[in-house]
C-alpha positions in Angstrom: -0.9 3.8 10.8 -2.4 3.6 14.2 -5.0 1.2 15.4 -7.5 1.7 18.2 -10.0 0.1 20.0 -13.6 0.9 20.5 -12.7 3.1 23.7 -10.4 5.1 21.0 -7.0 3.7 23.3 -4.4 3.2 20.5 -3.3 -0.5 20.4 -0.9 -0.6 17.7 1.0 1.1 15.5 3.4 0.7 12.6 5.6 3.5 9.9 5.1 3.3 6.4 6.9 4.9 3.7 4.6 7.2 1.7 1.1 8.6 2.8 -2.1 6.7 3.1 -4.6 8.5 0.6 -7.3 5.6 1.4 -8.1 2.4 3.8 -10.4 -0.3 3.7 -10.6 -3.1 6.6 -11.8 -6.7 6.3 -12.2 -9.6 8.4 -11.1 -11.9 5.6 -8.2 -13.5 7.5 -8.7 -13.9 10.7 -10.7 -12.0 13.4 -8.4 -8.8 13.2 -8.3 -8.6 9.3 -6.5 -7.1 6.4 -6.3 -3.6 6.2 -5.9 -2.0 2.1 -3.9 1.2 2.2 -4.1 3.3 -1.1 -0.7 5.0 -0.8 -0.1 8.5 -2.3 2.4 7.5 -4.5 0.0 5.0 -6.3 0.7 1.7 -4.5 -1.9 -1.0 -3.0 -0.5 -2.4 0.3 -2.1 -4.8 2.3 -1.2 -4.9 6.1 -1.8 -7.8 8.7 -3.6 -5.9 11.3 -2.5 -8.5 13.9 1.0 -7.6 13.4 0.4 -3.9 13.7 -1.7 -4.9 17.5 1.3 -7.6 18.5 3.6 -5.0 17.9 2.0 -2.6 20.5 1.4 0.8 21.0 4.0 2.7 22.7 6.1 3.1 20.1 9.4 1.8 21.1 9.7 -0.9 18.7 8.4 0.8 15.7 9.9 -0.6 12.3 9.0 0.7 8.8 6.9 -1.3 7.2 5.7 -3.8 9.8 2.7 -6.1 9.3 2.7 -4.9 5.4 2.3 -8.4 3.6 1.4 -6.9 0.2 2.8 -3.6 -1.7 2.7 -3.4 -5.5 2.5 -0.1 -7.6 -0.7 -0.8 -9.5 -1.4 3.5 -9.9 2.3 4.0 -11.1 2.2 7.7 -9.2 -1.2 8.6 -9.2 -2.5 8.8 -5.6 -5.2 5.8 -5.0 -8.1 8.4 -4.2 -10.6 5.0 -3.4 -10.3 1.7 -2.4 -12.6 -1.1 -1.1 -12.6 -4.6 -0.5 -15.7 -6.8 -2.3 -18.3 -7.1 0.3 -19.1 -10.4 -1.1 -16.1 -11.6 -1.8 -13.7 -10.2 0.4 -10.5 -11.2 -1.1 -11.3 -9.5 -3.6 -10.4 -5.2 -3.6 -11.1 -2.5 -6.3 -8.6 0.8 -6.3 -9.2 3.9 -8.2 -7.1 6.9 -8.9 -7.6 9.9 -10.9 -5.7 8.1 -14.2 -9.2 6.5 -14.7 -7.8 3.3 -13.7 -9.5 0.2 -11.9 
């Protein structure tokens, strides 16, 4: 995952272990957010988009998995084709897959 700023310069970065299928990106909280990742093998992670920026962008001190607070394997396989965090109530987020599963 790679995050850039409004001038598209990439400010952070981090690996993660399977493919993003879907993102969502809220300013629940703090001022840089929560970013939902629907992963291709079925999982919901949640990543601490400050810890992606603190960890910078040039790649030298890229770990798996940094700035992922959250992982669990709600889809069990099924890539998460949607997900989106509830305008309204933004610690709340709704994943869908092809299994017909919310």
């Amino acid at each position: 995952m790679c995050l850039l700023y409004s001038n598209v310069d990439l400010i952070g970065m981090t690996l993660s272990p399977t493919k993003f299928s879907s993102l969502d990106w809220t300013d629940f909280k703090d001022e840089y957010g929560i970013i939902a990742g629907g992963m291709e093998d079925g999982a919901i992670t949640l990543w601490d988009a400050r810890k992606i920026i603190e960890s910078g962008a040039n790649g030298s001190d890229l770990k798996m998995g940094r700035g992922c607070v959250s992982a669990a394997n709600i889809h069990q396989g099924i890539p998460v084709t949607t997900i989106e965090f509830n305008p309204h109530k933004k610690n709340l987020v709704a994943s869908g897959g092809s299994e017909v599963l919310i």
